[in-house]
N, C-alpha and C positions, 0 to 999 in steps of 0.2 A: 504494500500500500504506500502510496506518495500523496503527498500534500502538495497543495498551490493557494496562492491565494493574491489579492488585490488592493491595494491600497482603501478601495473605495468599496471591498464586500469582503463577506466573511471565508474563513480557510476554508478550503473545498477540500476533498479527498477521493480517492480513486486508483483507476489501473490495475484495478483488478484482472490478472491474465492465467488463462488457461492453461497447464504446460502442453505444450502440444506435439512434443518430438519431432522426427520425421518426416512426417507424414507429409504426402503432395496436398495440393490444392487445401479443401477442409477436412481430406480424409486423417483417420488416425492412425499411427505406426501400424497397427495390425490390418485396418484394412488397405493400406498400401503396400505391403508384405503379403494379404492374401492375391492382390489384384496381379501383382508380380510373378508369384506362384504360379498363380491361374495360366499369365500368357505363357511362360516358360513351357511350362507344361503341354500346354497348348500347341506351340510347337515342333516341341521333343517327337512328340503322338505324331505329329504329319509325318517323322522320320522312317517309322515303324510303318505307318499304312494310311491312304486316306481316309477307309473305315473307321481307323482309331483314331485318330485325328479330329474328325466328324462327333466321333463320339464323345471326345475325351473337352472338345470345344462346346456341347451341350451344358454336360455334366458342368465345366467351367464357369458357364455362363449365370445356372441355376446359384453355384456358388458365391460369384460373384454381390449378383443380383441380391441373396440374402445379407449379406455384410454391407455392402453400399449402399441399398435400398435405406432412407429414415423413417421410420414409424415414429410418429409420436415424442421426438429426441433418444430413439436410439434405434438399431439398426434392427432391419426384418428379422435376422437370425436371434436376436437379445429377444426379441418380442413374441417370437416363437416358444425359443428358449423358456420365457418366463411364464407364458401358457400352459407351457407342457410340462415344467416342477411345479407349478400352482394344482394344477390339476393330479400331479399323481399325489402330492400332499395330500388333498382332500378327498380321493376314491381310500387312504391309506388310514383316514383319521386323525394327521396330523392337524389339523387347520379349527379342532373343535377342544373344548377342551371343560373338562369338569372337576369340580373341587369339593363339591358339598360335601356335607357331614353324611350322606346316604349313598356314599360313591367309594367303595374299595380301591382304593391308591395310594399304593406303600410309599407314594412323596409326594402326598397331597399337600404337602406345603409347599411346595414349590409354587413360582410365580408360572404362568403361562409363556408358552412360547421364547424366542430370544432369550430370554430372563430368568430362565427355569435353571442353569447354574448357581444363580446368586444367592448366597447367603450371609448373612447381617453378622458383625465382630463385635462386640460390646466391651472395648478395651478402652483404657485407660489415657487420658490427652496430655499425661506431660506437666495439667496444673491444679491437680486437684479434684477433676469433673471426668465425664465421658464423653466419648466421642463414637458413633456407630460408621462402620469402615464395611463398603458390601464386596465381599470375596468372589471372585468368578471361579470357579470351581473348576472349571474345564482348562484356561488359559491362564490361572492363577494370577491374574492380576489383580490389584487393590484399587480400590475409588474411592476418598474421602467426597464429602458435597458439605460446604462453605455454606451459611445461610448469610446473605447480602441485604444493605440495605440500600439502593443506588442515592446519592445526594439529590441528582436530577439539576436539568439543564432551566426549568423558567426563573428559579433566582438564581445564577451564576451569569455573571457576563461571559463574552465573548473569550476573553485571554484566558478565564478558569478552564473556560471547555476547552480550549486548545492544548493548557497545558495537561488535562485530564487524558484527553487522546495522546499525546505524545507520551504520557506515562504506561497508558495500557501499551502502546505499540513497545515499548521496552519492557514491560516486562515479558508481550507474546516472545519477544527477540532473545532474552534469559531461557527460555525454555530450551533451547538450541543448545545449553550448555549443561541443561540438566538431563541425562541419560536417563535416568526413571521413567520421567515423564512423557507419558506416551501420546494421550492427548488429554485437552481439558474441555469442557462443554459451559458454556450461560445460557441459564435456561431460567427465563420471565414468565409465568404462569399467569391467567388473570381468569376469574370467574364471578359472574354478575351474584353476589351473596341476597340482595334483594332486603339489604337490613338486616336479617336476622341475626348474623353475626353481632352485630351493634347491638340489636335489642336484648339477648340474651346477655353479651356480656355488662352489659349495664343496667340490669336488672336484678345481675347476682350479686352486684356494687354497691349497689344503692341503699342506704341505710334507712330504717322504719321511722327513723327521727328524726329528717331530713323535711325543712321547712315547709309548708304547701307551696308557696312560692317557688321555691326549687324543682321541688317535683311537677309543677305544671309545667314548667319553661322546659324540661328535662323532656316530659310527653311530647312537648310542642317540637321538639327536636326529634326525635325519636321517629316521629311521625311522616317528618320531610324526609327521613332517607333512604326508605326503601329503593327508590327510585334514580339514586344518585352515586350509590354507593357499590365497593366491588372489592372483591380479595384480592389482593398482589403480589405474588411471591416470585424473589429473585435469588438462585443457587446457582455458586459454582462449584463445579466438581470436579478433582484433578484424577485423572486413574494412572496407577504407578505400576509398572514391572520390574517386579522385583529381582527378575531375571538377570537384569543389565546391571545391578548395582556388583562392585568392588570392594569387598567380598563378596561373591554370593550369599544369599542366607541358607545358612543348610535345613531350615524350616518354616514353619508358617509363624511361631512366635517371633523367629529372628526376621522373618520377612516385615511382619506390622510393627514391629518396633527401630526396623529402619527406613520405612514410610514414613511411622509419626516424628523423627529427625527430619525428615524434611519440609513437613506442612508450615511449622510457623515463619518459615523464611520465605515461601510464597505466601503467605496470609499477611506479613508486611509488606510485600509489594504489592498488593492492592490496595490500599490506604490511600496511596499518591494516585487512582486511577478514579475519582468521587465516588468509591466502592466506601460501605463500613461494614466489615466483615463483624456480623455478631455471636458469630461461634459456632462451632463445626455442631452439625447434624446427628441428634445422640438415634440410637436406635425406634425409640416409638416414636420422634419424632419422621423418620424415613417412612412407618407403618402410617402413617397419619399423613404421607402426600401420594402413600403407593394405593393407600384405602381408597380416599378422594377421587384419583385417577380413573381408579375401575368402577368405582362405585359413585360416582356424581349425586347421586341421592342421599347419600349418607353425610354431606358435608356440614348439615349442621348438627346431627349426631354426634356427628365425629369432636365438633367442637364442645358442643357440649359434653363431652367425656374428658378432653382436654383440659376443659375449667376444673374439672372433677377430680384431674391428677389421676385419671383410672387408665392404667398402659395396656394399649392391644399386644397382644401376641404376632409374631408373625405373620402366621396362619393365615391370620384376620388381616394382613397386606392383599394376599391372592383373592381375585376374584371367585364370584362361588362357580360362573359359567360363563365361554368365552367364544365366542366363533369368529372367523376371520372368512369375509366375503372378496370376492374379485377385488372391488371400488370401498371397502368399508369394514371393520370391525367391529363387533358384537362385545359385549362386556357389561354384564348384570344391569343398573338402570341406564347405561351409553350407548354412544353409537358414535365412533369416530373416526374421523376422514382422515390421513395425512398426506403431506406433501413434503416433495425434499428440492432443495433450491436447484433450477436450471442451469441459471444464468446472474449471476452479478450486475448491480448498475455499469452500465455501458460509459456513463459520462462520470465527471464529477459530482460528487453531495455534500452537502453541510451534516456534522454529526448527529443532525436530527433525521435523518431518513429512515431509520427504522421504528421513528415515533409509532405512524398508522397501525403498523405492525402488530405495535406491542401494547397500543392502546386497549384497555379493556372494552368488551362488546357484551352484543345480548348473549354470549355462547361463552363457554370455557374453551378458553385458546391458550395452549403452550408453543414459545417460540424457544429453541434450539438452537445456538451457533456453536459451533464443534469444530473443532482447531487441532491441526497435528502437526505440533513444530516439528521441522528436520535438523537435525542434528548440525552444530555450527561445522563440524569438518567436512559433513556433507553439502552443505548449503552453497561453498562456492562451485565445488563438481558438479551441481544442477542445474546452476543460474549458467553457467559456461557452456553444458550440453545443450541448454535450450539455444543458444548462440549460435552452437556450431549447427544444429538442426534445423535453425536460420536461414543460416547461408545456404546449406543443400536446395531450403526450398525454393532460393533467389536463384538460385541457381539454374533449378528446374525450370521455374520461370523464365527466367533468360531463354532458354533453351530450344523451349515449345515456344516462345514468342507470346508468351500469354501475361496480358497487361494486368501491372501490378495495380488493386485495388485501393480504396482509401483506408478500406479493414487493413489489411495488409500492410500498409507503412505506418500504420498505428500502433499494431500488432507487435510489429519489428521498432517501432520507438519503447516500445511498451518492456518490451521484453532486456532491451539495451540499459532502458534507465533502472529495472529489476537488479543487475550485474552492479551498477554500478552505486546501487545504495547497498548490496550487501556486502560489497569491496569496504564501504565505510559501517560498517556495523550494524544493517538492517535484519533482522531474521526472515528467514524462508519457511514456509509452510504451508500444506493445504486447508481451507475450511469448506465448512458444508453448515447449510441452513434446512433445520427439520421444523413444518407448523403442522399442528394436531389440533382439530375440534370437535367436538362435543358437544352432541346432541340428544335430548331425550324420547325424540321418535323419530320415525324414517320419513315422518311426512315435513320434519324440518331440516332436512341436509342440504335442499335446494338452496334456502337460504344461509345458512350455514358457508357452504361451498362457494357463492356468493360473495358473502362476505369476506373471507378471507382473500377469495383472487380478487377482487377492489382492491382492498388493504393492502397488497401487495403490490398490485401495480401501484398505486400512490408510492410504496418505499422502494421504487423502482426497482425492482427485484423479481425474475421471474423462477414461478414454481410449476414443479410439474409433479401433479397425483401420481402416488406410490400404488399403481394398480397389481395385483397379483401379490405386491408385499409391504402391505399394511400392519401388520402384525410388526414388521421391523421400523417401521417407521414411527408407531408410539412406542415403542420401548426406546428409542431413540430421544425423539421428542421427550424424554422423562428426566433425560440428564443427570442417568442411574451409572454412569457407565460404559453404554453399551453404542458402538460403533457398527456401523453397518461393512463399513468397508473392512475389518476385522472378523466380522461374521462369515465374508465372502471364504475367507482361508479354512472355515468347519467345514467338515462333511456335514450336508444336510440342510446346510440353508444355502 
């Protein structure tokens, strides 16, 4: 990311780039690698016989056709692809999934799907307190989750925010030097509470002794905010491998007890970012946003248990019953759509562009950004191969006599001025944007679905529905952890 800015308007930010290798025109390394294949091949087969040749140019053709073809932002054969494990998921049973107490399931506590690894650590923080740490069981990695409270941008002037942003970009660019850390997720939750929240908690407050005066002015308030008001929760969660640390841990105590060495030194570096980090995420607190999640109906239950000091159990995290549809997931009183970002803003924005976003609606909407710094001795062998992958394709272009575009030397400025802020100390990394919403019948998704692609276009950001794999896109959107593009390496998803 680079900045700009004007004497006469505010810093702008942008250049967000794709890495794009190789690849000719807009194809990607592999399908310019298959299209290569194809002709070679192609070819080869006339040597042998014009029958084969004939044939082997068919076949070729079909080939092609599936990997160059776009469906939807990705290619025929992905689209295929993800039809055909969607569907043998779902003739196999995978895609349903049951928990109640009337359900024979020697790991009925497990979470559904993507998630069904994770299990909660209720160890010790270092100062006294707890802290709940969710264990992946299969790729052993650890995820602490930060509860935030952002300062927010309408009372801060201009230079606060700038210098806020310049603090998060250093501290994304430190992650490059921290090996543990493998990625981190901010994840803004918002859901229309409709008052109750308010009313109950200020009801349990409210003293018997308290003036009449008071208590009408109290009603009178009480009264106006169903309508105005909304829950707001903002988490960051770092997940660590334990793997990459120097010593290894020869176990799971030595492994969380060299995780929580390193949380407090990232939890002061968000301080300077108008984060105020209010303390890491104890165990029922994590049961009490995983409840929420699945169970949208329970959320003022849930708080009123809260006030109560009464701790759920795990158990009571998992859904009691969950199904996962083509366009949609299933999950006790939900019904939730996700999307995972396309496209990045094309121009520059002011740090307010994911306001719309993240502004609360009539729906419960979690937003997701998910960040995987590369490693600082990696970062300049990246920033360089994209260079050299440059050239090839100016190259190419030269070549074929095929005129260079204004994408194209945007592309290639873009990718130059990349090199040349991580020469000076900028970090390399990919991110991805996941939104989830939440709805309580099927005859509100239209609006739902709606809403969000608006909101989206406004934060100039384009998303594209997680059709076929919805199931990974709220587990995602949870900001528990769980990476999709880490999932890609299981068997099975």
């Amino acid at each position: 990311m680079s900045t700009s800015s004007s004497p006469d308007g505010p810093r702008l930010y942008g250049n967000w780039r794709r890495a794009r290798g190789f690849g000719i025109a807009n194809w990607s390394p592999g399908q310019t690698l298959t299209l290569f294949v194809t002709i070679v091949t192609a070819i080869a087969a006339f040597y042998i016989g014009v029958v084969v040749g004939l044939v082997v140019v068919g076949i070729g053709v079909l080939v092609a056709a599936s990997v160059l073809i776009p469906v939807g932002g990705s290619s025929l054969w992905q689209a295929l692809a993800r039809t055909l494990r969607f569907s043998t998921a779902r003739r196999r049973g995978w895609t349903a999934y049951s928990g109640g107490v009337l359900t024979d399931h020697p790991r009925q506590h497990d979470l559904p799907g993507p998630m069904a690894p994770l299990v909660p650590l209720n160890t010790d923080d270092g100062r006294g307190g707890k802290q709940g740490l969710l264990w992946d069981r299969r790729s052993g990695l650890i995820t602490v989750v930060l509860r935030c409270s952002p300062v927010g941008l309408d009372l801060a002037d201009q230079d606060q925010a700038d210098q806020w942003v310049a603090s998060w970009g250093a501290w994304l660019a430190d992650l490059g030097y921290q090996p543990m850390v493998r990625w981190i997720s901010v994840t803004v939750e918002t859901a229309p509470t409709g008052g109750t929240t308010i009313r109950d908690y200020t009801h349990q407050r409210r003293s018997p002794h308290s003036p009449q005066v008071a208590s009408q002015v109290m009603d009178e308030l009480l009264a106006e905010t169903p309508a105005v008001t909304a829950d707001v929760d903002t988490r960051v969660s770092i997940t660590f491998d334990p793997s990459r640390a120097n010593p290894q841990p020869p176990d799971l105590l030595a492994a969380v007890a060299e995780v929580s060495r390193w949380i407090p030194g990232l939890e002061q570096g968000l301080a300077s970012c108008g984060v105020s980090v209010l303390g890491r995420a104890t165990v029922p607190q994590l049961i009490t946003r995983l409840r929420t999640a699945y169970d949208p109906a329970s959320r003022g239950e849930v708080a009123v248990l809260d006030a109560q000091q009464q701790v759920l159990a795990w158990r009571d995290a998992a859904p009691v019953s969950a199904r996962e549809d083509w366009d949609a997931w299933h999950h006790d009183s939900g019904i939730s759509v996700s999307w995972a970002m396309r496209e990045a803003p094309r121009q520059a924005v002011t740090e307010r562009v994911l306001v719309p976003l993240l502004a609360p609606g009539p729906h419960p909407r979690r937003v997701t950004l998910l960040y995987e710094p590369l490693g600082a001795d990696a970062a300049a062998a990246a920033v360089e191969s994209e260079i050299s992958n440059l050239a090839v394709r100016q190259e190419w272009a030269k070549r074929t006599k095929r005129d260079t575009t204004q994408r194209d030397r945007d592309d290639a400025a873009h990718a130059q001025q990349a090199a040349r802020e991580e020469s000076q100390g900028a970090g390399v990394g990919t991110f991805s944007l996941y939104v989830t919403t939440t709805v309580a019948a099927a005859e509100q998704i239209p609006a739902a679905v709606a809403d969000v692609e608006l909101r989206a276009g406004q934060a100039k950001t384009r998303l594209r529905r997680l059709r076929g794999a919805q199931a990974s896109g709220f587990a995602a959107s949870l900001g528990m952890g769980i990476n999709p593009r880490e999932l890609e390496t299981r068997h099975g998803y």
